[in-house]
C-alpha positions as CSV (number, residue, x, y, z in Angstrom):
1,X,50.7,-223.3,208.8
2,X,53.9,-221.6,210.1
3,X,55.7,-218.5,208.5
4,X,59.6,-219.3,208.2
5,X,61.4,-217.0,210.3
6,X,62.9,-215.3,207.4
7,X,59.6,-213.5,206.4
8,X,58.5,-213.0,210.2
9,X,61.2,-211.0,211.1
10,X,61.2,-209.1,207.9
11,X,57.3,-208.6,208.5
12,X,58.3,-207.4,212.2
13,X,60.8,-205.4,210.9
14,X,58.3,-203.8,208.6
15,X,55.9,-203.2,210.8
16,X,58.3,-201.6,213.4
17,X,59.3,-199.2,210.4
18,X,55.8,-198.2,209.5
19,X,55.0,-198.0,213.4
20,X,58.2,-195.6,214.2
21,X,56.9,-193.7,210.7
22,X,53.8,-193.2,212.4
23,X,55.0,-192.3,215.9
24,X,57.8,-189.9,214.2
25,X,55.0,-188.2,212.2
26,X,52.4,-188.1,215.2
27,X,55.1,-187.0,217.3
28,X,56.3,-183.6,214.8
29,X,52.9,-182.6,214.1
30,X,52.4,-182.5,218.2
31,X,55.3,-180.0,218.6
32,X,53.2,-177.4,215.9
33,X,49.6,-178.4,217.9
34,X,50.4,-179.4,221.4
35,X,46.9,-180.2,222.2
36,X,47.2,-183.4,219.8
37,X,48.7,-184.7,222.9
38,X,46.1,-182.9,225.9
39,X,44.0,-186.5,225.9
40,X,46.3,-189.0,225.9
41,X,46.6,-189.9,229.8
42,X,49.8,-190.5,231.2
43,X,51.3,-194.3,231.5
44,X,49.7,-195.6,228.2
45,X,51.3,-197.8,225.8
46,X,49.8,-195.5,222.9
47,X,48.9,-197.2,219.6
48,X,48.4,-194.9,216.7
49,X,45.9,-196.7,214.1
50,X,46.6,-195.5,210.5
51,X,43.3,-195.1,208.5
52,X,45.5,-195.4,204.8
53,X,46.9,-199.0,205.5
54,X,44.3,-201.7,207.1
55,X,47.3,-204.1,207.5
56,X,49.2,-201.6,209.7
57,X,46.2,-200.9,211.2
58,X,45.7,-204.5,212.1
59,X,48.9,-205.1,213.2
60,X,49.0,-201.9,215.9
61,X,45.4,-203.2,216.9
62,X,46.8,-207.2,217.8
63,X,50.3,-205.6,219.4
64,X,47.6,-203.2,221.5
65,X,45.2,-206.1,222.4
66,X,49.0,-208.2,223.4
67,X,49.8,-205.0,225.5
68,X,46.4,-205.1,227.7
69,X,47.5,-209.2,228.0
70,X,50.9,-208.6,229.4
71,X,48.3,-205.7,231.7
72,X,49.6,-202.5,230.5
73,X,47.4,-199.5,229.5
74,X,46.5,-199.1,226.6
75,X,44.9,-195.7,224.3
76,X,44.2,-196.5,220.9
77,X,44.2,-193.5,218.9
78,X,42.8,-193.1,215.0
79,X,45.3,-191.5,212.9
80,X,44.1,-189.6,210.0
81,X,47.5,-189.9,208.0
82,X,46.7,-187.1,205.4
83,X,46.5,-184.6,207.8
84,X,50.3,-186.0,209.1
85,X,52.7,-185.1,206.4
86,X,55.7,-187.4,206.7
87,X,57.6,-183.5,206.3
């Protein structure tokens, strides 16, 4: 069965929102805690996976899995959104 393109673009577009959330989040936190950061090696595609939403979750785990396809890097790291306050 195919999705029309109406709801799969407004699916992307939702998951693009809740991915930027997560990078925005991950990203403020790292300026108070710097060593949030100390493992991630350079030239990753990183994928942040949310432990509050298993469809996000799924999502950023298929668009990492399509990453290592097209041969990037890839470091999957568990985000524990509780301890990420959106501000």
């Amino acid at each position: 069965m195919s999705v029309p393109a109406v709801e799969s673009d407004q699916a992307t577009r939702r998951d693009v929102s809740k991915s930027s959330d997560l990078t925005r989040r991950f990203v403020f936190r790292g300026f108070g805690d710097p060593s949030l950061f100390m493992d991630i090696p350079d030239g990753v595609t990183l994928i942040l996976i949310p432990d509050d939403d298993p469809e996000q979750a799924e999502a950023e785990i298929e668009a990492g899995i399509r990453a290592v396809k097209r041969g990037e890097n890839v470091f999957f790291r568990h985000l524990p959104v509780a301890e990420f306050p959106r501000e």
